[in-house]
DRENDO-1510 file (C-alpha; in Angstrom, 1 decimal, always signed):
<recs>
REC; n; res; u; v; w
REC; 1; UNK; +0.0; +0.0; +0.0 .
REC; 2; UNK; +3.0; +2.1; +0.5 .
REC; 3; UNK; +4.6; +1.6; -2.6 .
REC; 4; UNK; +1.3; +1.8; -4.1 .
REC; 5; UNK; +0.5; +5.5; -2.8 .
REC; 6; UNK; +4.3; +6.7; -3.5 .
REC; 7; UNK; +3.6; +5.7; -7.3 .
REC; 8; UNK; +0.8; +7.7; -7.7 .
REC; 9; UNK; +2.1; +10.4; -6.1 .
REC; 10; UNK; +5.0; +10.1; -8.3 .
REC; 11; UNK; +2.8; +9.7; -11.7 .
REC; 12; UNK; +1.0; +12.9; -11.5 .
REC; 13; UNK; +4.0; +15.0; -10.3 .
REC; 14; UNK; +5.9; +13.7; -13.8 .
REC; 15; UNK; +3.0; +15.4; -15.1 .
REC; 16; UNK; +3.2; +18.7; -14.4 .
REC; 17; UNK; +5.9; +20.6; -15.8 .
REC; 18; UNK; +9.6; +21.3; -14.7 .
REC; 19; UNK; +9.5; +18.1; -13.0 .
REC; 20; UNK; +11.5; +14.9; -14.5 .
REC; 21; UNK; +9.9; +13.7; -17.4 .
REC; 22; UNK; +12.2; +10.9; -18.3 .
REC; 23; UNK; +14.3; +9.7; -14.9 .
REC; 24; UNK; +16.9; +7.0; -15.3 .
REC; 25; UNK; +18.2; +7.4; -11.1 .
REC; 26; UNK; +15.8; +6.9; -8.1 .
REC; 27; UNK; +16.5; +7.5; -4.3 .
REC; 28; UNK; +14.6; +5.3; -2.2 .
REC; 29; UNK; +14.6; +5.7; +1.5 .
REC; 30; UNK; +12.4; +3.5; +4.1 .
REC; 31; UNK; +12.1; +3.4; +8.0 .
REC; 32; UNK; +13.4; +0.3; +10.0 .
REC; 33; UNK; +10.0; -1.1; +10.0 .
REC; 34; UNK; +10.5; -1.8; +6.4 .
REC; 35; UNK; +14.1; -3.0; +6.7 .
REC; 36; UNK; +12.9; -6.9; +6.5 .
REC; 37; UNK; +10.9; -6.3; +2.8 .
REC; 38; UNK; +13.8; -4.1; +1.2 .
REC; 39; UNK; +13.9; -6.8; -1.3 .
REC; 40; UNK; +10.0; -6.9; -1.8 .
REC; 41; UNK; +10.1; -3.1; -2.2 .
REC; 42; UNK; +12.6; -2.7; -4.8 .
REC; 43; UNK; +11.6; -5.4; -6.6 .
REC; 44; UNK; +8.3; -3.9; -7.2 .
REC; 45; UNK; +9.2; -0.5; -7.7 .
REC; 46; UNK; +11.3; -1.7; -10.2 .
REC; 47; UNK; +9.4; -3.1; -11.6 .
REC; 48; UNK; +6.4; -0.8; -12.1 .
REC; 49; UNK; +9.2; +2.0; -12.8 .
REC; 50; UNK; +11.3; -0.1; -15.6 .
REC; 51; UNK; +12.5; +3.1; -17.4 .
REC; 52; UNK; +14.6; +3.6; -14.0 .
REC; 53; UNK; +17.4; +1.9; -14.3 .
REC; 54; UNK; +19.4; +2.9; -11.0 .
REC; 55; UNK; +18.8; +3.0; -7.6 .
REC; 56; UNK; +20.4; +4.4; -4.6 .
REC; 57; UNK; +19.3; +4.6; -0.8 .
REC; 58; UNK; +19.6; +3.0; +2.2 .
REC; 59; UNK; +17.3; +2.7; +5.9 .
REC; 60; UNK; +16.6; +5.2; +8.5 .
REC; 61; UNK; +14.7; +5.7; +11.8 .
REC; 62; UNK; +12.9; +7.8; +10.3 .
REC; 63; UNK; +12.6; +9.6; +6.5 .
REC; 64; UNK; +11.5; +13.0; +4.9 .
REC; 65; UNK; +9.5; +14.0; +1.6 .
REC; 66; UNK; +9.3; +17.5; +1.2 .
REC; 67; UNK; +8.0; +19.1; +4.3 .
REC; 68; UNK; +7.2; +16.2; +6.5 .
REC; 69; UNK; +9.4; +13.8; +8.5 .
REC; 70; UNK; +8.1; +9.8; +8.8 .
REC; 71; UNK; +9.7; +9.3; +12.0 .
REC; 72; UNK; +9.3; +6.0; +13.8 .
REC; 73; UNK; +6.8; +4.7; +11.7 .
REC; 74; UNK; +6.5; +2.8; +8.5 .
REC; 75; UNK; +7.1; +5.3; +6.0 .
REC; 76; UNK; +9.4; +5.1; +2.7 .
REC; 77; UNK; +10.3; +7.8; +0.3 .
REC; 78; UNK; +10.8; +8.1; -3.3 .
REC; 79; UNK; +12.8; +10.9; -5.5 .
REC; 80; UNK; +13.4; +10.3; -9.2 .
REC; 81; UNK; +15.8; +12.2; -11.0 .
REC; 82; UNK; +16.4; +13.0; -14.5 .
REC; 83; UNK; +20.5; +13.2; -14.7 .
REC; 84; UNK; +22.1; +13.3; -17.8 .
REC; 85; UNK; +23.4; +9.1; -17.8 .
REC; 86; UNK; +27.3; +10.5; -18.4 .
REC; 87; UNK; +26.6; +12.4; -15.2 .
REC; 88; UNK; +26.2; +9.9; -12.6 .
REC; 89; UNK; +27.6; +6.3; -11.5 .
REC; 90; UNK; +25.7; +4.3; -8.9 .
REC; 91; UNK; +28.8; +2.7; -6.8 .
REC; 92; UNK; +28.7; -0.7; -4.1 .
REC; 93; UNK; +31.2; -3.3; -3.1 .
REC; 94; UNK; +30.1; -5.1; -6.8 .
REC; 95; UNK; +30.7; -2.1; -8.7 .
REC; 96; UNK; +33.0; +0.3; -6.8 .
REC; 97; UNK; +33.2; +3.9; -7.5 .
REC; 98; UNK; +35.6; +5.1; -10.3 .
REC; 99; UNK; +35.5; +2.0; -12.7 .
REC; 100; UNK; +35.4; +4.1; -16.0 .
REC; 101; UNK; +34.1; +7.3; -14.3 .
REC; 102; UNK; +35.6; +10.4; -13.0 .
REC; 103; UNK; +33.4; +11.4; -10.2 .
REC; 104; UNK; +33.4; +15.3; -9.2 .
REC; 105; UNK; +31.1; +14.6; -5.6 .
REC; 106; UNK; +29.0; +11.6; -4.2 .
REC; 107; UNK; +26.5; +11.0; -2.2 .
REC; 108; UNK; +27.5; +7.9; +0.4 .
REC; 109; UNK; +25.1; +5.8; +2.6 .
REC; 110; UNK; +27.2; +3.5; +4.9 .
REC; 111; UNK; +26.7; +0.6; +7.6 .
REC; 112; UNK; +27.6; +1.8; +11.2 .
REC; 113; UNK; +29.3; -1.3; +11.7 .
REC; 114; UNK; +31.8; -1.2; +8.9 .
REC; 115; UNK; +35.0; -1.6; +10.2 .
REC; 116; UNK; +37.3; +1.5; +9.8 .
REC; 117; UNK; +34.4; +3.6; +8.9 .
REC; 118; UNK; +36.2; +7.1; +9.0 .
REC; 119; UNK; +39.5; +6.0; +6.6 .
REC; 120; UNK; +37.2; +4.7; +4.2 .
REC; 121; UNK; +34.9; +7.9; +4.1 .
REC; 122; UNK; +38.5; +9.8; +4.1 .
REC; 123; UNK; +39.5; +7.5; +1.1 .
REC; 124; UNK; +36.5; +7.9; -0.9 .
REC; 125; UNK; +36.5; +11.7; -0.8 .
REC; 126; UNK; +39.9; +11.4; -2.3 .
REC; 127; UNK; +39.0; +9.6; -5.2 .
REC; 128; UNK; +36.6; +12.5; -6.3 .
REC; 129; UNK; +37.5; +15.8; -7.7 .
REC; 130; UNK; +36.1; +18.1; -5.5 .
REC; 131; UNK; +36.9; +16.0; -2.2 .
REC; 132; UNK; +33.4; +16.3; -1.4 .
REC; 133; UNK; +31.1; +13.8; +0.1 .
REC; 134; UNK; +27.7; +14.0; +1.3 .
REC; 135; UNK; +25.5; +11.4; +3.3 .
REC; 136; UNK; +25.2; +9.4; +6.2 .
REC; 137; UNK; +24.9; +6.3; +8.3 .
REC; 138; UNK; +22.2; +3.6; +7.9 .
REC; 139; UNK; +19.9; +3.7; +11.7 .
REC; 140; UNK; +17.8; +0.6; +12.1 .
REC; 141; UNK; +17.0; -1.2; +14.7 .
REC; 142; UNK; +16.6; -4.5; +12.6 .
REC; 143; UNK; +18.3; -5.3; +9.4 .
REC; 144; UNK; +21.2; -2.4; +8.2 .
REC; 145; UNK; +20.0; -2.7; +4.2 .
REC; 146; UNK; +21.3; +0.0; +1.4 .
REC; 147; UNK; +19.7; -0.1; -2.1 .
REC; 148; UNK; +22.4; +0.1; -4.7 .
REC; 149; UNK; +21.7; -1.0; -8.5 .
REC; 150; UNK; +23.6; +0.2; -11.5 .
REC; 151; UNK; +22.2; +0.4; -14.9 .
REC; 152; UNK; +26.1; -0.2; -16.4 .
REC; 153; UNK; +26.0; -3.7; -14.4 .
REC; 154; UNK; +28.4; -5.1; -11.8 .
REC; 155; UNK; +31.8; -6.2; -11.7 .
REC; 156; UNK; +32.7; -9.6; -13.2 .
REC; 157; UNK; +31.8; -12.5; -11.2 .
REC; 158; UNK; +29.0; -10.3; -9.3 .
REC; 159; UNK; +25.7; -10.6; -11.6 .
REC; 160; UNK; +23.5; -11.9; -9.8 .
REC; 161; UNK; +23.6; -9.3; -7.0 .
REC; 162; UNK; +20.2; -8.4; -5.9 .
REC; 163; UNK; +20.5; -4.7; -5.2 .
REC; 164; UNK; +19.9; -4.9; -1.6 .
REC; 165; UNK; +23.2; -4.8; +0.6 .
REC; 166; UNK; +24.3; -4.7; +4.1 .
REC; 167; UNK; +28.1; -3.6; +5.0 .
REC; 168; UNK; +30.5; -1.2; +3.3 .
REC; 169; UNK; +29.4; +1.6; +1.5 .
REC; 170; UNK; +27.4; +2.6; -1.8 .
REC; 171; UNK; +26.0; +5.7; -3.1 .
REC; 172; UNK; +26.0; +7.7; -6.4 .
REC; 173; UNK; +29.2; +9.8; -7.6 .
REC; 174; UNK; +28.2; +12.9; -9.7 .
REC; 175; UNK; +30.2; +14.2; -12.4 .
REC; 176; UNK; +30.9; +17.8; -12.6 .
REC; 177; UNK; +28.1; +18.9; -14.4 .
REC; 178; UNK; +25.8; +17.7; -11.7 .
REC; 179; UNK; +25.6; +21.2; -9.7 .
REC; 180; UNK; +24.9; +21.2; -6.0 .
REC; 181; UNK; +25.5; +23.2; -3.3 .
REC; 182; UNK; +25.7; +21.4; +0.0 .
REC; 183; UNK; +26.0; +22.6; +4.2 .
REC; 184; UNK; +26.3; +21.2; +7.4 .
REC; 185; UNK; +24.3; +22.2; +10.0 .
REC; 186; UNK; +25.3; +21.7; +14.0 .
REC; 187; UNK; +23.2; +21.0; +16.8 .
REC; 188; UNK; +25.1; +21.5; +19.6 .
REC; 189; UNK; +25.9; +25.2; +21.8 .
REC; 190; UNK; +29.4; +25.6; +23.4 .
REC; 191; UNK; +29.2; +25.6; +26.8 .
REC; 192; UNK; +32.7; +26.3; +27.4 .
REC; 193; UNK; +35.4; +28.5; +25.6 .
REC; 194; UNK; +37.9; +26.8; +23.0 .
REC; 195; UNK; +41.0; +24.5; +24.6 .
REC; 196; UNK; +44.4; +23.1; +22.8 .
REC; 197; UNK; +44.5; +19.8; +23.2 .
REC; 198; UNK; +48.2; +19.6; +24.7 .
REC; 199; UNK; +48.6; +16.3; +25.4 .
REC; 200; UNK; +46.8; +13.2; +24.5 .
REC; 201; UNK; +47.1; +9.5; +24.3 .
REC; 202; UNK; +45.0; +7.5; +21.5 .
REC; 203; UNK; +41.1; +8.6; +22.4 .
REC; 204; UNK; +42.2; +10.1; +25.9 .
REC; 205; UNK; +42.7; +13.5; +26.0 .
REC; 206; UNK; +45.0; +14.0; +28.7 .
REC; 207; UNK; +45.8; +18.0; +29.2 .
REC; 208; UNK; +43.8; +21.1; +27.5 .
REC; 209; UNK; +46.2; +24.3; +27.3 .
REC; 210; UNK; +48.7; +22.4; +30.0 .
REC; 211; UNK; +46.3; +21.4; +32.7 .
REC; 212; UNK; +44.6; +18.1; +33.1 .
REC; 213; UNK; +41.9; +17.6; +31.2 .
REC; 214; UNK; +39.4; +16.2; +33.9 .
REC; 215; UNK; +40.3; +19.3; +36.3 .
REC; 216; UNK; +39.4; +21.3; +33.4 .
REC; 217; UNK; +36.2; +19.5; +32.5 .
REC; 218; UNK; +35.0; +19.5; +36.2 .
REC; 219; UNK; +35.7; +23.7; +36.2 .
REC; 220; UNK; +33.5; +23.9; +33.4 .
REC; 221; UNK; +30.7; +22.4; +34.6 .
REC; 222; UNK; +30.7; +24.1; +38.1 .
REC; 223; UNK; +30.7; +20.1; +39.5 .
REC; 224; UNK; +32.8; +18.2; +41.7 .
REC; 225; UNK; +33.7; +14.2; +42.2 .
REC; 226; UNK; +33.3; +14.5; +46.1 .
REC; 227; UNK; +29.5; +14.8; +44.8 .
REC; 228; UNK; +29.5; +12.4; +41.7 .
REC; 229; UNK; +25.7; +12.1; +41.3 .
REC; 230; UNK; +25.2; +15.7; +40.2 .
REC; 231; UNK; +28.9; +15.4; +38.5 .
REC; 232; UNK; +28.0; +12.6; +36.8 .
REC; 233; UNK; +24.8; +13.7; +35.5 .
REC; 234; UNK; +26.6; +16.8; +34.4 .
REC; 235; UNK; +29.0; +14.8; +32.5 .
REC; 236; UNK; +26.5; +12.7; +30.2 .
REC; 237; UNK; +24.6; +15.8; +29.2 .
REC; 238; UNK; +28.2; +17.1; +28.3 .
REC; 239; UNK; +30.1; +16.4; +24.4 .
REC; 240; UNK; +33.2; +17.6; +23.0 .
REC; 241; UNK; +33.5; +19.7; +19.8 .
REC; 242; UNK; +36.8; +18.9; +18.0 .
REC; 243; UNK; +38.8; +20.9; +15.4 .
REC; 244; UNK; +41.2; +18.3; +13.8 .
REC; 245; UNK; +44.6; +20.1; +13.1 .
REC; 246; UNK; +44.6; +19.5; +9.2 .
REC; 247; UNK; +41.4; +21.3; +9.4 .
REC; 248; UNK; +42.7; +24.3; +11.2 .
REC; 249; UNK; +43.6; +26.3; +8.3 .
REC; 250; UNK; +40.6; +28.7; +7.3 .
REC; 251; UNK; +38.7; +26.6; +9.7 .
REC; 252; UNK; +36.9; +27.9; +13.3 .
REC; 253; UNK; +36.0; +26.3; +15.9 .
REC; 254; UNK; +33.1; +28.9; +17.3 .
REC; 255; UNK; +32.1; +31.1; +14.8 .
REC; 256; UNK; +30.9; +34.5; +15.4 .
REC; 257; UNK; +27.7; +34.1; +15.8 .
REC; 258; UNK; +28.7; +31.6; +18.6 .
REC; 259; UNK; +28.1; +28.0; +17.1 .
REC; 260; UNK; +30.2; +26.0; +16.3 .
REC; 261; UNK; +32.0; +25.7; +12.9 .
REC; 262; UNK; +31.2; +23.1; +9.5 .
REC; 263; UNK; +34.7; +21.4; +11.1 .
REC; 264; UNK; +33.4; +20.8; +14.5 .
REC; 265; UNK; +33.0; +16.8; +15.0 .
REC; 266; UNK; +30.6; +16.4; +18.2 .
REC; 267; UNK; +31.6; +13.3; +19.7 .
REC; 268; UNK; +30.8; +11.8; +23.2 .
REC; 269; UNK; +32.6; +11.6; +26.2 .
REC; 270; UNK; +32.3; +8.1; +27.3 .
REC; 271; UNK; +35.4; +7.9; +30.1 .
REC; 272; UNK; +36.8; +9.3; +32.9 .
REC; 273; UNK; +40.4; +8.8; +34.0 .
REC; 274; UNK; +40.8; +10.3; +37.7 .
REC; 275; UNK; +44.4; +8.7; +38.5 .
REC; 276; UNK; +45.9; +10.5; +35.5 .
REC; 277; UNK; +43.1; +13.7; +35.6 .
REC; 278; UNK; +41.8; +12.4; +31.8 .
REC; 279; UNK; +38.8; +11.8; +30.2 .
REC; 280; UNK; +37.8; +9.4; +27.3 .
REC; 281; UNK; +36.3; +10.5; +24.5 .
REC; 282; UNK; +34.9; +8.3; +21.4 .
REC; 283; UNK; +37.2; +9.8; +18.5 .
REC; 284; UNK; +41.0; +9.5; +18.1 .
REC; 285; UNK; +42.4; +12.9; +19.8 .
REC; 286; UNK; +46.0; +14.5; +18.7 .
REC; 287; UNK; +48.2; +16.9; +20.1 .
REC; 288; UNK; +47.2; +20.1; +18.7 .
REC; 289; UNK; +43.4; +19.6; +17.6 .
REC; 290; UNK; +40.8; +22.3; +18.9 .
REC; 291; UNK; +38.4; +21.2; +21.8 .
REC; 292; UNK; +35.6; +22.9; +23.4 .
REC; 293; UNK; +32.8; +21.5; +25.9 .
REC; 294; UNK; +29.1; +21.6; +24.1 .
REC; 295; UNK; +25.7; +20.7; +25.0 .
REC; 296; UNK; +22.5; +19.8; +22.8 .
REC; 297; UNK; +20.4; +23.2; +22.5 .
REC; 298; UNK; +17.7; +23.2; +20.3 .
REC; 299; UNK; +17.8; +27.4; +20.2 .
REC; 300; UNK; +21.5; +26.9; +18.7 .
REC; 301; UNK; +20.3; +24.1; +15.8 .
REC; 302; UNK; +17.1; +25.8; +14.7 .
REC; 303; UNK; +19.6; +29.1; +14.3 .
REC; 304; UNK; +22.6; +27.0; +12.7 .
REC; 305; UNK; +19.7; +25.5; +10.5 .
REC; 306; UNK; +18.4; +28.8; +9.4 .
REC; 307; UNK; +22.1; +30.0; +8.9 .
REC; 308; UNK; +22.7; +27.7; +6.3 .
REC; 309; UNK; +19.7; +27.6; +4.3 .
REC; 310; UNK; +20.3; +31.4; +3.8 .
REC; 311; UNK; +24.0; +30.4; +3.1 .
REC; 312; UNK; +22.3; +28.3; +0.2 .
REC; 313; UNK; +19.6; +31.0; -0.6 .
REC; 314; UNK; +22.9; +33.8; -0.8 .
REC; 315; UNK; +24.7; +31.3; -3.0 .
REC; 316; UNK; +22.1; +31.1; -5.5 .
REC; 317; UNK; +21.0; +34.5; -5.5 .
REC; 318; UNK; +24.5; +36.4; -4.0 .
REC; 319; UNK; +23.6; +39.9; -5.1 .
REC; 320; UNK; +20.3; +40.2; -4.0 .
REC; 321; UNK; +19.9; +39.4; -0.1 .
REC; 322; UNK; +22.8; +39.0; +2.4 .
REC; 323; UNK; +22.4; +36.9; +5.0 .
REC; 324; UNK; +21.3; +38.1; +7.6 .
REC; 325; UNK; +18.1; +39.4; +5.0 .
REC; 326; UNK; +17.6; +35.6; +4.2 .
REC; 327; UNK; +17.3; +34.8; +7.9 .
REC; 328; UNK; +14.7; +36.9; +9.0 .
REC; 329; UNK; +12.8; +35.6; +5.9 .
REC; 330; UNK; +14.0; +32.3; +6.9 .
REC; 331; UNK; +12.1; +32.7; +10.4 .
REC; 332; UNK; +8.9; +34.7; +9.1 .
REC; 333; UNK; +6.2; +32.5; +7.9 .
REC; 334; UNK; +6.0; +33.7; +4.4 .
REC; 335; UNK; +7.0; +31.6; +1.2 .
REC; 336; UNK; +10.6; +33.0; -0.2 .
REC; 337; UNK; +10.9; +35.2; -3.5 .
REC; 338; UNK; +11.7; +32.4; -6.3 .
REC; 339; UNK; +15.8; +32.3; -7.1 .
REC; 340; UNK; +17.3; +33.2; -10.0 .
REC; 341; UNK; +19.0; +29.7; -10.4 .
REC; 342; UNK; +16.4; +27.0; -9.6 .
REC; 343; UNK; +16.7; +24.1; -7.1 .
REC; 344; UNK; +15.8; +21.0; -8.9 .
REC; 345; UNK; +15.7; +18.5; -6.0 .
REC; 346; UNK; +17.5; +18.3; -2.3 .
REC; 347; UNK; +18.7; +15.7; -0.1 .
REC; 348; UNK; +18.6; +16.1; +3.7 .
REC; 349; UNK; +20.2; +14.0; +5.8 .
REC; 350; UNK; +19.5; +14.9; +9.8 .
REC; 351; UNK; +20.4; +12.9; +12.8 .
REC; 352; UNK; +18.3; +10.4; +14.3 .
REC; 353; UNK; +18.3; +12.3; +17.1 .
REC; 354; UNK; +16.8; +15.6; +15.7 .
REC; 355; UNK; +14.3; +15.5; +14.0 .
REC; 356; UNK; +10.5; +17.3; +15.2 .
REC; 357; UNK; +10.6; +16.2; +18.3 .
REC; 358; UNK; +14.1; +18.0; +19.1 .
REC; 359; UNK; +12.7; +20.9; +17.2 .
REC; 360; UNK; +9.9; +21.5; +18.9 .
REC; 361; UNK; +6.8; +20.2; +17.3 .
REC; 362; UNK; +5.9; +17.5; +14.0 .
REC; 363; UNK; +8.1; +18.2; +11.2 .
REC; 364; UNK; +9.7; +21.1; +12.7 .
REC; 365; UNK; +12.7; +20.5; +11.4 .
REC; 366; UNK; +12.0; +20.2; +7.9 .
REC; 367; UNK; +9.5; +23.4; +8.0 .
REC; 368; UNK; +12.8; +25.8; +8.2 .
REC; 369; UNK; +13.4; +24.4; +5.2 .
REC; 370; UNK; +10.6; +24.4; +3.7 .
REC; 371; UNK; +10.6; +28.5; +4.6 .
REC; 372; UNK; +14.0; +28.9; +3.2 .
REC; 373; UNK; +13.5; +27.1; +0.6 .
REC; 374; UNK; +10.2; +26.7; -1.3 .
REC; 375; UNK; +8.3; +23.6; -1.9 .
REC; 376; UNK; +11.4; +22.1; -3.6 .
REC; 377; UNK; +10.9; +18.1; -4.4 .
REC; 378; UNK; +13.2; +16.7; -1.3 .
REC; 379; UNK; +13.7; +13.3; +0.3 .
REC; 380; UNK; +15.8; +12.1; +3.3 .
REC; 381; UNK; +16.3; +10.1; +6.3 .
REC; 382; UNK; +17.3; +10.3; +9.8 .
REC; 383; UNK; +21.0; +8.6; +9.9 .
REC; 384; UNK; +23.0; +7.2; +12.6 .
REC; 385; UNK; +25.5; +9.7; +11.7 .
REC; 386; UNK; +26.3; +12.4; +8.8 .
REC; 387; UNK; +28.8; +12.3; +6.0 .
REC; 388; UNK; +29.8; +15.8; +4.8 .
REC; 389; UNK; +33.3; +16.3; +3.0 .
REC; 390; UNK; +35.4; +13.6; +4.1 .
REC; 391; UNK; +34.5; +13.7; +7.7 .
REC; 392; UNK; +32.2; +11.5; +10.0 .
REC; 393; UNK; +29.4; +14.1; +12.2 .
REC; 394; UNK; +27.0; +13.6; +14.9 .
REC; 395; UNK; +23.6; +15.3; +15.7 .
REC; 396; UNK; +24.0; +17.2; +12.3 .
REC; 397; UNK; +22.4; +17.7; +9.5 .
REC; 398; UNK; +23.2; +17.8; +5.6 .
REC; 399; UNK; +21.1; +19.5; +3.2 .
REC; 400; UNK; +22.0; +19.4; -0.6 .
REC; 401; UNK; +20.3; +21.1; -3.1 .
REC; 402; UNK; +20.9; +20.2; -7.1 .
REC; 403; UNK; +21.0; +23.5; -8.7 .
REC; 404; UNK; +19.2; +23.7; -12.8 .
REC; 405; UNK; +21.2; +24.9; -15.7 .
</recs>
């Protein structure tokens, strides 16, 4: 019934005019609760959409179609796209990315559970052109699936693969006449002011700006050990932002509007070390990176969220509104003034831990875009974690827009 009502849908949107009259790609996205008839699904899709002859997507708590998130339910999403076929190469572990095709950016959905997860995002981003990567992390609490099917076939030896995968990675890699324009938005407020990590020992940081890290942790939060309960509490509603030190060039850590920077990986602390005054944290830590304390806030994501739809909005249309314009339209209630270059289609990957019920209220989240935006075909899903560039985020969100000629 699902499939059923998407197809419809789908019918009478091809049409009406400027939308894609002859698509060849399709991004499918479907809730856990679906994760056990992935096959079922894109078998029928497939075949009641034959002229479609790749598929990309993967399995979320939770998806979005336009303006409204599916979240905990059974729900699955649909977006077909009409890319030129020299434009686009669906990639898997049968048919791996850069076989015959230069890619220029990609979109990547990946199993939490793949071993070595953050060199092989790193990797990939290298073997495009731009070194960008957007995407994120299958969430299920069943089976971990990802949809991947190539119209130019698999390697040798791997015909008979079904389209449905679990492990690695798999996506679609853009060539460079596939315009898009592509943020990351933070959820997270710091809560303390910006530390050198001065010492540190695999994921323990051991000193910020010469004194031990734990001492320094404990200040922070106004908390003591010799009362742990209140101290402890403190500590689990506490993450780190991190500034890797090859990102420090151009890069900020707090920008000056007070939120963290695109750079900033939020990552938990999940340790404490009092013989040695340390605390764990769950990300390798160097001598050198960038750390500040940081809390969820949903003030600080709705405003990061905002801030980079009018980033978008100011790319698209540069000479007509700055910013700060944009986001007061972003906030109003009223539909934004039509660009001068047209979004086509977007992609918005959010953290299963956003979502409307972070934001305040049903499909909260995807309203601010919505607002910034326009009623601009977009899918999604909520992911275990974001892919942006070549790095791994947490309680973030990705929006991508494909920009028309």
């Amino acid at each position: 019934m699902a499939a059923a009502s998407v197809l419809a849908q789908l019918r009478d949107q091809m049409a009406l005019p400027d939308y894609a009259h002859a698509p060849t790609l399709a991004l499918l996205y479907i809730t856990d609760h679906y994760a056990e008839q992935a096959h079922e699904i894109l078998e029928h899709l497939s075949a009641e959409l034959p002229e479609v002859t790749d598929w990309s997507g993967t399995v979320g708590v939770g998806v979005a179609a336009c303006n409204v998130e599916y979240f905990d339910e059974p729900a699955l999403v649909l977006m077909l796209c009409d890319v030129p076929s020299d434009q686009y190469r669906v990639f898997s572990g049968v048919a791996p990315m850069g076989l015959g095709f230069e890619a220029h950016t990609a979109l990547v959905h990946a199993d939490p559970n793949t071993a070595d997860l953050g060199e092989l995002i790193n990797e990939m981003a290298a073997r495009t052109a731009s070194g960008y990567l957007f995407g994120g992390l299958s969430a299920s609490r069943s089976q971990s699936v990802q949809f991947a099917v190539g119209g130019n076939g698999n390697i040798k030896g791997q015909g008979g693969a079904s389209g449905v995968f679990s492990g690695g990675l798999s996506g679609v890699a853009f060539g460079e006449r596939v315009n898009l324009v592509s943020r990351v938005t933070q959820g997270c407020l710091p809560v303390s002011k910006v530390y050198g990590v001065s010492a540190a020992e695999s994921n323990v940081v051991q000193q910020l700006d010469g004194e031990p890290a734990l001492d320094v942790l404990l200040r922070e939060l106004k908390v003591s050990l010799a009362q742990p309960e209140p101290a402890l509490k403190a500590v689990r509603a506490t993450l780190v932002g991190l500034l890797q030190k090859q990102d420090r060039g151009d890069a900020v850590a707090v920008g000056r509007t007070g939120n963290f920077g695109s750079d900033v990986l939020v990552r938990h602390i999940i340790g404490l070390d009092t013989a040695r005054g340390g605390m764990a944290v769950s990300e390798q830590v160097e001598t050198g990176m960038q750390l500040a304390f940081c809390q969820r806030n949903v003030q600080a994501a709705r405003a990061d969220l905002m801030r980079v739809c009018a980033e978008i909005r100011e790319e698209l249309e540069p000479e007509e509104m700055p910013v700060e314009e944009l986001m007061a339209l972003t906030a109003s209630s009223g539909v934004p003034a039509p660009l001068a270059r047209r979004i086509v289609g977007a992609v918005y990957i959010s953290c299963s831990g956003r979502g409307g019920p972070h934001f305040g209220g049903p499909s909260a989240e995807l309203q601010i875009v919505r607002r910034a935006l326009g009623d601009v075909p977009l899918v999604g899903f909520f992911a275990s974690g974001e892919i942006a560039r070549n790095h791994l985020y947490g309680y973030t969100g990705v929006l991508t827009v494909f920009v028309g000629s």
